[in-house]
C-alpha positions in Angstrom: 39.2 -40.8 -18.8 40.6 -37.6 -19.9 40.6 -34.5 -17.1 38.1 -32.7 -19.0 36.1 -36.4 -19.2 36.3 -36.3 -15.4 35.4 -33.1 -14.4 32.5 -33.1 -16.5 31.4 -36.5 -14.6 32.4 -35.3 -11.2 30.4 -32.2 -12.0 27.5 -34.1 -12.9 27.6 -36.2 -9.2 27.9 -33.4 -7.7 24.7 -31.1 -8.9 22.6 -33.0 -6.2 24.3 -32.3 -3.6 25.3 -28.4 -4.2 21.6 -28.9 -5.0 20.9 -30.4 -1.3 23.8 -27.9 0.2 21.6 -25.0 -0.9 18.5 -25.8 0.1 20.0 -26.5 3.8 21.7 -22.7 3.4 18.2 -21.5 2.8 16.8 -22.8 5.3 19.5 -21.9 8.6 19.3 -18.2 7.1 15.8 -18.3 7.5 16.1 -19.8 10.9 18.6 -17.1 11.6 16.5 -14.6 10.2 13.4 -16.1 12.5 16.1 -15.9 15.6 17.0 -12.5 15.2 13.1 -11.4 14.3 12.7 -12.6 18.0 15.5 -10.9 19.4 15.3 -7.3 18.2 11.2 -7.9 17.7 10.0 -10.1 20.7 6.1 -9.5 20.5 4.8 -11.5 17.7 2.1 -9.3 17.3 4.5 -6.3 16.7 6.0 -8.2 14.3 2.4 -9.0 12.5 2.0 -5.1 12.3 5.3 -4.2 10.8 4.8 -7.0 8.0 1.2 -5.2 7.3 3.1 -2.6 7.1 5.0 -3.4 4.6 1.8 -4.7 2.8 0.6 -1.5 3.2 3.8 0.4 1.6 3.9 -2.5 -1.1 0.5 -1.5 -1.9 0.7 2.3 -2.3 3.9 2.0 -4.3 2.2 -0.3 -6.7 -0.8 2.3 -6.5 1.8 5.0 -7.4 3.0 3.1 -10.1 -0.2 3.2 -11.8 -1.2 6.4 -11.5 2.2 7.3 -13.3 1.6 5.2 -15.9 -1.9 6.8 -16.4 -0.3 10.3 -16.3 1.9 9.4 -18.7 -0.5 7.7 -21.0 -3.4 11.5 -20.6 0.2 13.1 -21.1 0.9 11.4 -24.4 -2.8 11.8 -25.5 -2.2 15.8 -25.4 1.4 15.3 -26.9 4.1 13.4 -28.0 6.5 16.5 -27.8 9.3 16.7 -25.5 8.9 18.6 -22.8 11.6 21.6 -24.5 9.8 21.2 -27.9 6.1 21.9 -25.6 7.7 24.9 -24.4 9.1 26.3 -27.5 5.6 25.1 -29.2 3.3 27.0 -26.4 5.3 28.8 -23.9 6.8 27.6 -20.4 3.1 27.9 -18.5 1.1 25.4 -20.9 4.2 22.8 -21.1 4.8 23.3 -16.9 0.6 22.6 -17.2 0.8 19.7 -19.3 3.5 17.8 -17.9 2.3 18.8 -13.7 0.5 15.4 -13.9 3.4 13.6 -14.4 5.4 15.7 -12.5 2.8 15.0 -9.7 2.6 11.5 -9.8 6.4 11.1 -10.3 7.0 12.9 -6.6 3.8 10.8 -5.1 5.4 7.4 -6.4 9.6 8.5 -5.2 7.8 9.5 -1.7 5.9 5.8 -1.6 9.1 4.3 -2.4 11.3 6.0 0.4 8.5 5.0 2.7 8.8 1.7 2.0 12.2 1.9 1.6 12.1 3.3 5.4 9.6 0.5 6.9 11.7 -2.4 5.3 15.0 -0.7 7.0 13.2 -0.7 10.4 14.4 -4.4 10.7 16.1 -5.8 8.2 15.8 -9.4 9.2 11.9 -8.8 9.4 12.3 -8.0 5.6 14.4 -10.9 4.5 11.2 -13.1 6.0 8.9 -10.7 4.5 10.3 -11.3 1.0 11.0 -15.2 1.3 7.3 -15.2 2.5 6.7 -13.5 -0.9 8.7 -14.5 -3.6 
């Protein structure tokens, strides 16, 4: 067996166990994560409420999203037009009056992400079980 030969083969033995290895890493970080949801979070109750709360923030982010996308879409039904070419092609007041939708939805949809942004930094370790739960 050449060196190449037997790293290939030793390679190949090993993919089970790094496999194995990493399923066991998984699960002590979740166990950590579980540990140190107790310690900073003791009431499990509390810690119900702050993952509906993160359902919550999930939820209007994804609502956010949408609505942008539908401004966007009424906003390309008026237009294709930059937004310089709208105001060189009817004035600063109609462009600023075309685009507010978007404008609108973009501000609702940065101000649902800092909120959940803000509720997932409460407790981090709250948040690493809140997206194992849901990924």
């Amino acid at each position: 067996m050449t060196d190449k030969a037997t790293l290939s083969a030793l390679t190949e033995l090993l993919k089970p166990l790094a496999k194995s290895l990493s399923s066991i890493d998984h699960s002590l970080s979740l166990l950590a994560d579980l540990e140190l949801a107790k310690e900073f979070v003791p009431d499990a109750a509390k810690r119900l409420e702050h993952y509906a709360a993160i359902d919550s923030a999930v939820a209007a982010d994804a609502a956010a999203y949408e609505n942008l996308k539908r401004a966007q879409e009424a906003r390309n039904a008026i237009s294709s037009l930059s937004f310089s070419d709208l105001v060189k092609l009817k004035g600063q007041e109609e462009a600023d009056k075309i685009t507010a939708p978007i404008t609108d939805a973009l501000n609702a949809r940065k101000d649902a992400i800092k909120n959940e942004q803000d509720i997932r930094g409460q407790f981090p370790a709250l948040d690493r079980i809140y997206r194992r739960q849901h990924s």
